[in-house]
C-alpha atoms as a printed R data frame, in Angstrom:
    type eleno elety resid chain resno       x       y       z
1   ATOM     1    CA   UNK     A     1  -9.404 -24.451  21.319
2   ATOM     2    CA   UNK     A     2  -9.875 -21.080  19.177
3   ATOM     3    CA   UNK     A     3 -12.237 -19.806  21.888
4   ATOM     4    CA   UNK     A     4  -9.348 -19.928  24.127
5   ATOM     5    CA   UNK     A     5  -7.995 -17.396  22.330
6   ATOM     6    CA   UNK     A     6 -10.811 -15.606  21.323
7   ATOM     7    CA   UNK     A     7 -12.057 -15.081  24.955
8   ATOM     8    CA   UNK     A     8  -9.343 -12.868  25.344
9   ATOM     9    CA   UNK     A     9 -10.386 -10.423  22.149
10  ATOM    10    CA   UNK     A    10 -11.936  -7.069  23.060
11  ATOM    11    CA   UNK     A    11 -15.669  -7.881  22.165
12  ATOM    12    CA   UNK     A    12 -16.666  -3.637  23.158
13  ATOM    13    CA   UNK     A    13 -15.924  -2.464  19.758
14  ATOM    14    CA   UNK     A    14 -15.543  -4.304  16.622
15  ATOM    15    CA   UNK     A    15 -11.393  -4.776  15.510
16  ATOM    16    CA   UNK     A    16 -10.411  -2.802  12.098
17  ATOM    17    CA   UNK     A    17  -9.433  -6.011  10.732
18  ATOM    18    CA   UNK     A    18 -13.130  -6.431  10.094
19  ATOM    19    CA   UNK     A    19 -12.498  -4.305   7.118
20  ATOM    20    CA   UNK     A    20 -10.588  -5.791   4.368
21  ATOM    21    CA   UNK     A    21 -10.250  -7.093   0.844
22  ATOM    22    CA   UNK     A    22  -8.544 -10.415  -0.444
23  ATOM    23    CA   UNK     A    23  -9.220 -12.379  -3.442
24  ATOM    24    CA   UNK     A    24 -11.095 -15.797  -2.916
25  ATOM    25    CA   UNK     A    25  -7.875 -17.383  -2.806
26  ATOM    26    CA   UNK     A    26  -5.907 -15.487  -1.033
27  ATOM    27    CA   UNK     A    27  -8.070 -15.537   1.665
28  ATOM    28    CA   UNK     A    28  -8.065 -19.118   1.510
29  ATOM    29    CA   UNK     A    29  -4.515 -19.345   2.195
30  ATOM    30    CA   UNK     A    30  -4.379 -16.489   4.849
31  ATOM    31    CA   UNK     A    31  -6.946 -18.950   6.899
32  ATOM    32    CA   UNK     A    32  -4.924 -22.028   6.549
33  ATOM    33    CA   UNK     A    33  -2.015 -20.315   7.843
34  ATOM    34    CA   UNK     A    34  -3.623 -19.287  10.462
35  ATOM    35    CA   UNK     A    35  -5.277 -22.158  11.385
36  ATOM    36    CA   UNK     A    36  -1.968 -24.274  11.135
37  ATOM    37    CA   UNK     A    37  -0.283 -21.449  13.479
38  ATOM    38    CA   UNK     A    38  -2.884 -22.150  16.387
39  ATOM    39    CA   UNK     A    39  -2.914 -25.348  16.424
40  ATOM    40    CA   UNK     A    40   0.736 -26.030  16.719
41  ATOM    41    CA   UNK     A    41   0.400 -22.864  19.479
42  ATOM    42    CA   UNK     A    42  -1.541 -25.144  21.060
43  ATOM    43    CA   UNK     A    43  -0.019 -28.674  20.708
44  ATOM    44    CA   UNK     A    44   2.737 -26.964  21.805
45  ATOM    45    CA   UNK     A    45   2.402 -24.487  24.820
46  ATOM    46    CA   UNK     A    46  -1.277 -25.539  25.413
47  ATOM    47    CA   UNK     A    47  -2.016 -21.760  25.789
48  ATOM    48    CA   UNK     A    48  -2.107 -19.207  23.789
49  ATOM    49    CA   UNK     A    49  -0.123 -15.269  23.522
50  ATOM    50    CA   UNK     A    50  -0.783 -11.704  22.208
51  ATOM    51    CA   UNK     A    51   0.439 -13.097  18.607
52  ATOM    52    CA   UNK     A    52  -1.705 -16.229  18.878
53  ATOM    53    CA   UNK     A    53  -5.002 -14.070  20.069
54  ATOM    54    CA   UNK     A    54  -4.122 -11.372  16.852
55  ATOM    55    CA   UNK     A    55  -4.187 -14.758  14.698
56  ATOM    56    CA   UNK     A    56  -7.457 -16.011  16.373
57  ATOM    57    CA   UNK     A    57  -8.999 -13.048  15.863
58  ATOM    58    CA   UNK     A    58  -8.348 -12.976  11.980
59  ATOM    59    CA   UNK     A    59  -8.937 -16.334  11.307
60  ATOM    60    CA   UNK     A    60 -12.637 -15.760  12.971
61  ATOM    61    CA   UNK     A    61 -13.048 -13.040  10.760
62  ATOM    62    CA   UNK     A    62 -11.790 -14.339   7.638
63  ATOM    63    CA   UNK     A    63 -13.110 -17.659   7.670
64  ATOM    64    CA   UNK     A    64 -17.113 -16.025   6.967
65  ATOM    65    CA   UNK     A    65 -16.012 -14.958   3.577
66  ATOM    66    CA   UNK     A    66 -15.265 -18.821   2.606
67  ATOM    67    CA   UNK     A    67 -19.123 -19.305   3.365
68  ATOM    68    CA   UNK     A    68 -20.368 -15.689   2.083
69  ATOM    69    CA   UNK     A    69 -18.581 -16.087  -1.410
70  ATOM    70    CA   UNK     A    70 -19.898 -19.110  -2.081
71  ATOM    71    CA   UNK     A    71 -23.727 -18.397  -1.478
72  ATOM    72    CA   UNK     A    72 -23.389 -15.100  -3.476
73  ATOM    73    CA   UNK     A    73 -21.813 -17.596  -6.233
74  ATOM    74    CA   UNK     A    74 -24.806 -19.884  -5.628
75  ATOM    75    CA   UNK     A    75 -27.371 -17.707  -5.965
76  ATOM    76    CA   UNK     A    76 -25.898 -15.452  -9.013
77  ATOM    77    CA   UNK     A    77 -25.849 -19.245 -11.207
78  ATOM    78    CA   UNK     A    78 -29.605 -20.051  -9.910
79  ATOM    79    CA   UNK     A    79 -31.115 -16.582 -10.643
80  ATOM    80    CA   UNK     A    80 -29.244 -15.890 -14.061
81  ATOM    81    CA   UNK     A    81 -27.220 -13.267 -12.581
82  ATOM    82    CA   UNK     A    82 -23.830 -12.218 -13.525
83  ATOM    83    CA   UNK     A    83 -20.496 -13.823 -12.808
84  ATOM    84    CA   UNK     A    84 -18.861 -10.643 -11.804
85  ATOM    85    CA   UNK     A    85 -15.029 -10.487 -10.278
86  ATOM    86    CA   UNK     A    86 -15.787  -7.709  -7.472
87  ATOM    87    CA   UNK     A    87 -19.891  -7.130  -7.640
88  ATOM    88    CA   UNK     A    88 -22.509  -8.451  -5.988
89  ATOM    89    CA   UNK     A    89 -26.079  -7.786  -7.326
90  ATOM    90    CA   UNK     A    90 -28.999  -7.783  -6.235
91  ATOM    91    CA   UNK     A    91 -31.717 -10.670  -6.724
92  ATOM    92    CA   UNK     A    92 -33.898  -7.869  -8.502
93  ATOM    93    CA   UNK     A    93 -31.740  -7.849 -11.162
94  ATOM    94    CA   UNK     A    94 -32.136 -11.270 -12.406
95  ATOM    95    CA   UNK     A    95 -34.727 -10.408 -14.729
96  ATOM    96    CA   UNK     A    96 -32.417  -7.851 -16.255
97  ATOM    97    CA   UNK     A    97 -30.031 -10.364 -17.143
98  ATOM    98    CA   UNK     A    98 -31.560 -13.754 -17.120
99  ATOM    99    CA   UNK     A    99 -28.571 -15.752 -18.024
100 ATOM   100    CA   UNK     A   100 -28.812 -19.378 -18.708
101 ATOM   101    CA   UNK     A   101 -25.263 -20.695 -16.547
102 ATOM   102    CA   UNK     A   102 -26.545 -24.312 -17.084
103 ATOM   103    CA   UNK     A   103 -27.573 -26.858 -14.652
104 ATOM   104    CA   UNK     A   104 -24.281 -28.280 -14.265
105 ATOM   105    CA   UNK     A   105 -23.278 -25.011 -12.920
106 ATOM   106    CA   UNK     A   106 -26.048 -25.062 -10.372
107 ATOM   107    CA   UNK     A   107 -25.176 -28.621  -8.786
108 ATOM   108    CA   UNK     A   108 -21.612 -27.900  -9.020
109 ATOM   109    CA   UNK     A   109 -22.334 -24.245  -7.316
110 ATOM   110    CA   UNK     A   110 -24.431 -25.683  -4.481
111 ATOM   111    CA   UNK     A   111 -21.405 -28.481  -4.114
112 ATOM   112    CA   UNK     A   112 -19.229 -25.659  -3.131
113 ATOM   113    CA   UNK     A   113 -21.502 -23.896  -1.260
114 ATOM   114    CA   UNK     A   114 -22.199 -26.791   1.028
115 ATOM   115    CA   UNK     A   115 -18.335 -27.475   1.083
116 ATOM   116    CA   UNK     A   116 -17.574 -24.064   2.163
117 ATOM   117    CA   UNK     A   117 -19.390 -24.685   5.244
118 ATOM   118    CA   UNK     A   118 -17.318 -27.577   6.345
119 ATOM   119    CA   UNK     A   119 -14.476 -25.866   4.672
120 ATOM   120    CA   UNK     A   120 -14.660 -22.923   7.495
121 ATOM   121    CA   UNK     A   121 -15.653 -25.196  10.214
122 ATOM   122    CA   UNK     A   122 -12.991 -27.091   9.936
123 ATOM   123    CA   UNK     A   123 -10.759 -24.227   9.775
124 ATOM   124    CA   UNK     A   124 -12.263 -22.827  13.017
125 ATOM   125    CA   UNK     A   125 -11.910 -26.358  14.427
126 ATOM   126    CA   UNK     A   126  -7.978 -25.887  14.001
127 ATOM   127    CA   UNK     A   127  -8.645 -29.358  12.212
128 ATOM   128    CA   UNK     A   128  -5.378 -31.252  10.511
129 ATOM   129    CA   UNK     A   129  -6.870 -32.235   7.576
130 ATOM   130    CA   UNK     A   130  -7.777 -28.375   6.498
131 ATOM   131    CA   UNK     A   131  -4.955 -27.900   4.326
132 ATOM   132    CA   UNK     A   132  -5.379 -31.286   2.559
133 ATOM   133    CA   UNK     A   133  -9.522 -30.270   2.158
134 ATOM   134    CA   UNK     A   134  -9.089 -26.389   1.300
135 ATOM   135    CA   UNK     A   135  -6.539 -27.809  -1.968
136 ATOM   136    CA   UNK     A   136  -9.157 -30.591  -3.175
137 ATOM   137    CA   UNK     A   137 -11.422 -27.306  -3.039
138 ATOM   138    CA   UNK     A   138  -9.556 -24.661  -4.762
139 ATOM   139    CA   UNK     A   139  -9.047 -27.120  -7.519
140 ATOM   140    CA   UNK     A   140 -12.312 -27.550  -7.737
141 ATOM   141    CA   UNK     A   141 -13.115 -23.670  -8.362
142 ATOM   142    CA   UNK     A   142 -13.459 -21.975 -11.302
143 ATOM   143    CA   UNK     A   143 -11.176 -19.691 -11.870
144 ATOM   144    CA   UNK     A   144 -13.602 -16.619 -11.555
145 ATOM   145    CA   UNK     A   145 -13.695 -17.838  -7.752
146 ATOM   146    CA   UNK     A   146 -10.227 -18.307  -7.080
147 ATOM   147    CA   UNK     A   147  -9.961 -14.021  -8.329
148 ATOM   148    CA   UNK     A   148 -13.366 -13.649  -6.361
149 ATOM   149    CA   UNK     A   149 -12.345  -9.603  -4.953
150 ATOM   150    CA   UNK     A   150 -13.966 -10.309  -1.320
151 ATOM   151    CA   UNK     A   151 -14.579  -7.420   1.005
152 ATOM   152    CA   UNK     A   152 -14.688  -7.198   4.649
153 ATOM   153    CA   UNK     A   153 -17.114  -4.955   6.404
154 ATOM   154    CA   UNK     A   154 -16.731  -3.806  10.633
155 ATOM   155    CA   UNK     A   155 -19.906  -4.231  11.707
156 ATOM   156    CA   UNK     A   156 -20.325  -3.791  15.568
157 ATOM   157    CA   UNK     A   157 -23.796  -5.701  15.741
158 ATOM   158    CA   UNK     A   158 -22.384  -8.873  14.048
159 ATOM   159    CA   UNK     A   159 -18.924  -8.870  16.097
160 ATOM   160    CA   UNK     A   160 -20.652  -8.207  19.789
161 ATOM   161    CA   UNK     A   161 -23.191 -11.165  18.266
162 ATOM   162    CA   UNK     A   162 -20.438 -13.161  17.278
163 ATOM   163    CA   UNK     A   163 -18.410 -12.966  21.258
164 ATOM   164    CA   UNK     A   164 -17.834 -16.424  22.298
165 ATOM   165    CA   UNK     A   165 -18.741 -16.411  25.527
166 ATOM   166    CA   UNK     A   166 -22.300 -15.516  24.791
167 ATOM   167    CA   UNK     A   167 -22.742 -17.946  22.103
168 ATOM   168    CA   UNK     A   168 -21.473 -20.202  24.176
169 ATOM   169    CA   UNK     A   169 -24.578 -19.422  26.865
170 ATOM   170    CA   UNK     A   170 -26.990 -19.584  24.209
171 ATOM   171    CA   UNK     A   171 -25.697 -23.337  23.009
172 ATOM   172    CA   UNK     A   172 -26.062 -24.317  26.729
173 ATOM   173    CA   UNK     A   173 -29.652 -22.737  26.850
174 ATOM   174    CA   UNK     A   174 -30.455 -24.971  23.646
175 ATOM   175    CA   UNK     A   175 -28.986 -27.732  24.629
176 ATOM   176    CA   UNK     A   176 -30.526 -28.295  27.432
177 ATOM   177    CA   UNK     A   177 -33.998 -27.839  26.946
178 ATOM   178    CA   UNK     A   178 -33.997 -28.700  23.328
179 ATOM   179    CA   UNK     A   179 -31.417 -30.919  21.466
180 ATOM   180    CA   UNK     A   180 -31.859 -29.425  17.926
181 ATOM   181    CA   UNK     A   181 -30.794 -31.995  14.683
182 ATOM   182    CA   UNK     A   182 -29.596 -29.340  12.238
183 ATOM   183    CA   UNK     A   183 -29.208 -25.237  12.576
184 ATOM   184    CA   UNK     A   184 -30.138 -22.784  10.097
185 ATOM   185    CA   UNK     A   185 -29.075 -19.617  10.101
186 ATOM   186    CA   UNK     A   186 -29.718 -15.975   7.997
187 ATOM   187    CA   UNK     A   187 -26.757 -14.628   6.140
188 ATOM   188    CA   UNK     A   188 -24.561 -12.635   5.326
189 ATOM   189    CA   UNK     A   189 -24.909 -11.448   8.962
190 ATOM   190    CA   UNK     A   190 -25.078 -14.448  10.800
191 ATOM   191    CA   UNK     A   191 -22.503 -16.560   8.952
192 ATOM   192    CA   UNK     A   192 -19.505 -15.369  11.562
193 ATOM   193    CA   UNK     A   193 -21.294 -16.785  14.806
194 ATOM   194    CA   UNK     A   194 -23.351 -19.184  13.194
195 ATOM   195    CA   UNK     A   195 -20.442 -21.530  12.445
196 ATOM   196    CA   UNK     A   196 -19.266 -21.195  15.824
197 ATOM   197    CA   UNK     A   197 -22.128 -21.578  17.621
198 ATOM   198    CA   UNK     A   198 -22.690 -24.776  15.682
199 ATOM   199    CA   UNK     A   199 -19.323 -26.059  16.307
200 ATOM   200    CA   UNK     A   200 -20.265 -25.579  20.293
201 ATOM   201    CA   UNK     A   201 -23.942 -27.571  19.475
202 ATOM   202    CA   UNK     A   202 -22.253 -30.061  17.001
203 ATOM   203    CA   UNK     A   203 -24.918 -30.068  14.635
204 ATOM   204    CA   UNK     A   204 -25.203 -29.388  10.678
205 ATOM   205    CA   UNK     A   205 -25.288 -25.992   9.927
206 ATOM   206    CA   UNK     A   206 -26.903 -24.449   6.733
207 ATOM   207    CA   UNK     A   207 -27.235 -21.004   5.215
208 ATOM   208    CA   UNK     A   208 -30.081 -19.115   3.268
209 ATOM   209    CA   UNK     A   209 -29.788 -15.683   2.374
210 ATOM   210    CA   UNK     A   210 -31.786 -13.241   4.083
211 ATOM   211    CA   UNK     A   211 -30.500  -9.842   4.326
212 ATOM   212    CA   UNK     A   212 -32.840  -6.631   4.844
213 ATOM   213    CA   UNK     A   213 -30.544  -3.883   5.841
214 ATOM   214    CA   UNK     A   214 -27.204  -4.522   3.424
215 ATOM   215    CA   UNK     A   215 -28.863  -6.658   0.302
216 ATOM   216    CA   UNK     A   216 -32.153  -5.714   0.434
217 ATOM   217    CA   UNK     A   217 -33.465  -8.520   0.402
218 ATOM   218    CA   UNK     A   218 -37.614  -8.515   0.730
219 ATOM   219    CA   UNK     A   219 -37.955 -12.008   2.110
220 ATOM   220    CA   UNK     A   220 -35.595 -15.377   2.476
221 ATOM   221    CA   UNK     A   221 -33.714 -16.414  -0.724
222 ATOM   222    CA   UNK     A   222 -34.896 -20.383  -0.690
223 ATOM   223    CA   UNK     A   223 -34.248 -21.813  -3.678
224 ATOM   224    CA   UNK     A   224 -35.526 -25.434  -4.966
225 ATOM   225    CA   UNK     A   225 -32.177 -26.093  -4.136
226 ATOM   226    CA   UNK     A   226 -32.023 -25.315  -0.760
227 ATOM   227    CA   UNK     A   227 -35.345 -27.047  -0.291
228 ATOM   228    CA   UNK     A   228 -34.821 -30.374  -1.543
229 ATOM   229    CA   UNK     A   229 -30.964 -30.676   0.474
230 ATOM   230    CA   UNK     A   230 -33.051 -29.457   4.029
231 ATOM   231    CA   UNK     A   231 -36.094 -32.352   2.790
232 ATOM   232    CA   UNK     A   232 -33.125 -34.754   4.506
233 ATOM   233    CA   UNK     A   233 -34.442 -33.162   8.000
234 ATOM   234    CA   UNK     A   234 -37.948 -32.609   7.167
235 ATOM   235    CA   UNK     A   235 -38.405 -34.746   9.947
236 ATOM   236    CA   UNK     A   236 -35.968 -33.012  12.383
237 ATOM   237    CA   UNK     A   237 -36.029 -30.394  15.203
238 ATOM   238    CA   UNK     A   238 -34.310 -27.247  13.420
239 ATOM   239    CA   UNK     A   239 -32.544 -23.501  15.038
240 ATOM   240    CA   UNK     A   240 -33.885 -20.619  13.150
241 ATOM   241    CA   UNK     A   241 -30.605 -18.545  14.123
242 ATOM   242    CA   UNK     A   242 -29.870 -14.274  13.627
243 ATOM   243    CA   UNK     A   243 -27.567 -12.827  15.140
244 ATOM   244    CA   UNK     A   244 -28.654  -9.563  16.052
245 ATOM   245    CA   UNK     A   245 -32.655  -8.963  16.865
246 ATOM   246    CA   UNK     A   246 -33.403  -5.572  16.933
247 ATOM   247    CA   UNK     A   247 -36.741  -4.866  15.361
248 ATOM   248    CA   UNK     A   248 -37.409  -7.976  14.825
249 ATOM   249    CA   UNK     A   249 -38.968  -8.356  11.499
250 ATOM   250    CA   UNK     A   250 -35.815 -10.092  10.150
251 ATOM   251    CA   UNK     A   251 -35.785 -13.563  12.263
252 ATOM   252    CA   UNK     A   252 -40.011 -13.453  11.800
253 ATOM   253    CA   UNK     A   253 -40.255 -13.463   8.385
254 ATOM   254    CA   UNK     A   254 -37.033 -15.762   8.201
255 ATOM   255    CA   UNK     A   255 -39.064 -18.559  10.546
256 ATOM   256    CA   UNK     A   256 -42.186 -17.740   8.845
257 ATOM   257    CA   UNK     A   257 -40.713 -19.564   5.842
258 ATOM   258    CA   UNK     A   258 -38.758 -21.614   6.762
259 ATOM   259    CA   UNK     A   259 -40.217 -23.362  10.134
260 ATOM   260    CA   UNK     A   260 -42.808 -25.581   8.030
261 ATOM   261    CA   UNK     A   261 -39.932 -26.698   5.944
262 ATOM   262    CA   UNK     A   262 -39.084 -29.441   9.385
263 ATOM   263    CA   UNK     A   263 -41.220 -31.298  12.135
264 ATOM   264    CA   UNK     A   264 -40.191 -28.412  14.834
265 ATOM   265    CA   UNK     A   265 -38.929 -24.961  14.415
266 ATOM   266    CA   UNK     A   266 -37.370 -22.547  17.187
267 ATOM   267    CA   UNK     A   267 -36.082 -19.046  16.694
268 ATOM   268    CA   UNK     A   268 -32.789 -18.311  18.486
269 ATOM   269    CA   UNK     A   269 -30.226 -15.133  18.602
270 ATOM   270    CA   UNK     A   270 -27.021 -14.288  20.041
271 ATOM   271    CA   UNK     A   271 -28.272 -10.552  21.168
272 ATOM   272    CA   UNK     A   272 -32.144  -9.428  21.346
273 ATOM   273    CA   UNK     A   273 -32.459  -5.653  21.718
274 ATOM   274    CA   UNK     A   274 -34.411  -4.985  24.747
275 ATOM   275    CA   UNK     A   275 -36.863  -2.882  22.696
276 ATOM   276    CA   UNK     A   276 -37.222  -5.438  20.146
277 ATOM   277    CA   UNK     A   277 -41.413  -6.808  19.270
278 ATOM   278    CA   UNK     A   278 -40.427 -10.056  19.390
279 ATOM   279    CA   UNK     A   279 -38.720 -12.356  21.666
280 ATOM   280    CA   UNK     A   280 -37.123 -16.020  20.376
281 ATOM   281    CA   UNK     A   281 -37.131 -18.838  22.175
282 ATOM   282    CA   UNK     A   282 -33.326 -18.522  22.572
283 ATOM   283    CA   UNK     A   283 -31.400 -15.548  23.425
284 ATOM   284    CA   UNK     A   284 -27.601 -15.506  24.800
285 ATOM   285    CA   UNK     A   285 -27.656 -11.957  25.843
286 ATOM   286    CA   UNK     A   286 -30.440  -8.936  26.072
287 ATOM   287    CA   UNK     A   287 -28.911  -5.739  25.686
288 ATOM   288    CA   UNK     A   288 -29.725  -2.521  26.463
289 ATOM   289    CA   UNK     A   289 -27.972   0.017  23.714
């Protein structure tokens, strides 16, 4: 249903609602409202207007930060980083601080994590039961969440990877030749088209940090973690997924370590620069910038 709507979004240049700022909770409650407001659009007009496509195109941009606030949470209780109401930091930092959050704090932080990711699927799914599920989960946050200061960035790459209608070429491309059992996909970047794209495949989706250009990170954030939840599809065909290949060195070194983690491993994006050194086994659109 929501890429009804979104179909009809200008996908050229990305919208200045990209760029915003809205406490954990607040954003929480901006995407059930707008989730409630297209589904009834749709149960009753089975269409959607100009007001329903504005609302569309916030709740795909807001619904991310459910996912991106709760890895950055994640990983700042695994490495001993700071619980900070407005600041990321970076993984180099851990050693600086080195805090001890307790491993209570780490199960319950990869609880949420996991539960964010249904948490925005359902949300994009326009499903019934997401106000019900997003107030079991906000009482379930600590209140350092809940004030969580999260900022939006406009990023063209990420919103002309994130276009429906191409992600909806590369899930047919994938589907039919390959039938993957679980999709994993680099964040913070890919976390917009990622849980669309595996809405449209119907698989389990998972995150791991990997982000060159705007966290510097050096290599893929894998945690034990992350390892021993993904040991349930050791066995299983897995989508290595970025949204944007342009070099190229970001989706290598993220299916370098990750691919031996399952029994088969393909690389897939939404855009591949034409230029790019590498070429994955999935692409939904080659573009010539």
């Amino acid at each position: 249903m929501l890429s009804e709507a979104l179909n009809a979004a200008d996908w050229s240049f990305p919208p200045t609602a990209m760029e915003f700022q809205s406490s954990y909770q607040d954003l929480l409650e901006s995407i059930a409202s707008d989730s409630a407001w297209l589904r009834a659009a749709w149960e009753n007009k089975g269409s959607f207007n100009a007001d329903d496509i504005k609302k569309a195109i916030d709740l795909y941009i807001f619904s991310p930060g459910l996912v991106n606030v709760m890895l950055n949470y994640k990983i700042c209780v695994e490495h001993g980083l700071p619980l900070h109401p407005s600041v990321y930091y970076e993984l180099k930092e851990a050693k600086k601080y080195n805090i001890d959050h307790g491993l209570s704090a780490v199960e319950n932080a990869n609880r949420l994590f996991r539960d964010s990711i249904q948490l925005a699927r359902k949300a994009l799914a326009l499903d019934r039961q997401f106000p019900m599920l997003k107030t079991d989960f906000l009482q379930r946050l600590p209140l350092e969440l809940r004030r969580f200061v999260y900022t939006g960035i406009r990023d063209t790459y990420t919103w002309k990877g994130s276009e429906p209608a191409i992600l909806a070429r590369l899930a047919e491309k994938v589907r039919q030749d390959y039938d993957p059992q679980i999709l994993v996909a680099a964040a913070h970047g890919a976390i917009m088209p990622a849980l669309l794209l595996a809405e449209l495949l119907d698989k389990p989706l998972y995150f791991i940090r990997f982000s060159m250009f705007k966290r510097h990170d050096e290599e893929p954030i894998i945690s034990f973690s992350d390892k021993a939840w993904l040991a349930g599809f050791s066995t299983s065909r897995a989508i290595l997924y970025d949204e944007d290949v342009a070099g190229g060195r970001t989706l290598t070194l993220f299916a370098q370590r990750l691919a031996s983690l399952f029994s088969e491993a393909r690389t897939a994006c939404s855009i591949r620069h034409a230029g790019s050194s590498i070429r994955p086994d999935y692409v939904g659109l080659t573009w010539w910038d």
